[in-house]
C-alpha positions in Angstrom: 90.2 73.8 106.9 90.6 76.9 109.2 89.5 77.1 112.8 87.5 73.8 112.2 85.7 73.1 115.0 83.8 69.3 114.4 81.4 70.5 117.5 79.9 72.8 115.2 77.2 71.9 112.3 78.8 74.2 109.7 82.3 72.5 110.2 81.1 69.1 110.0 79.0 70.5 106.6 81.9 71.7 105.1 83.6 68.9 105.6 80.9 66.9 104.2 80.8 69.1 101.1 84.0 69.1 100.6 84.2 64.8 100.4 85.0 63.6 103.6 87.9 64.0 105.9 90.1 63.3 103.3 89.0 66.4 101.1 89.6 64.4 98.0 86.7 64.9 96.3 86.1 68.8 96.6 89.7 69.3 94.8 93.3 67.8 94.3 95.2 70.2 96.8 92.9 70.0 99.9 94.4 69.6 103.0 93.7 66.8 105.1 94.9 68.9 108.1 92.1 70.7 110.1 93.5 73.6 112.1 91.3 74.6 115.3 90.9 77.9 116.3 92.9 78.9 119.6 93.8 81.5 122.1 97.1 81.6 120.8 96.2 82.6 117.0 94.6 85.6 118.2 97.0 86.8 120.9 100.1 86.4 118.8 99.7 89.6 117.0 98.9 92.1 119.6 102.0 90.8 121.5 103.8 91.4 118.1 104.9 87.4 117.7 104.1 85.0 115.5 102.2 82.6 116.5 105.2 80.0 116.7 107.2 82.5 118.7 104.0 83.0 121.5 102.8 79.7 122.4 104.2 76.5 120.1 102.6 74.1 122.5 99.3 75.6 121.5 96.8 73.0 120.0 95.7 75.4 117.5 99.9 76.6 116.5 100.3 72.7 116.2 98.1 72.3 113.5 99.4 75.1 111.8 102.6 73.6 112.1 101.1 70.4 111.0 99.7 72.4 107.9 102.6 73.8 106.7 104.4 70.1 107.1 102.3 69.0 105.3 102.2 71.4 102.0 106.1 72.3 102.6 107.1 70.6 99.0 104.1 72.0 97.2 105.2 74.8 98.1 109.2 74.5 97.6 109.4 76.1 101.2 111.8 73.5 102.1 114.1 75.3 99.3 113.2 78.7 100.8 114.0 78.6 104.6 117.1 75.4 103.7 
């Protein structure tokens, strides 16, 4: 999930919906990381970075990180970037 914030009742709804933090009943392929929403997402662009390149200590760029971990061989990205 996207800018999940559990403080929130929609987030924790969601989540609900969607079977639990696991994810595994709403579908095969959801992601069991949650990515917050941060300073650093938004900022990223107007400095014309990526968010990796502005702030990788960011909670919210760690998750991503996280994310992208975590789907790299679904994804064959591992075969893209080497």
């Amino acid at each position: 999930m996207n800018k999940f914030d559990k403080r929130t009742t929609l987030a924790r709804d969601v989540e609900e919906m969607a079977g639990g933090p696991s994810g595994t009943d709403f579908h095969q392929g959801f992601s069991k990381q949650r990515s917050r929403p941060g300073v650093a997402i938004a900022e990223a662009p107007a400095h014309g970075e990526d968010i990796f390149s502005y702030n990788k200590r960011s909670p919210a760029v760690t998750d991503y990180a996280k994310f992208i971990e975590e789907i790299a061989e679904d994804i064959h990205l591992r075969e893209v970037i080497g």
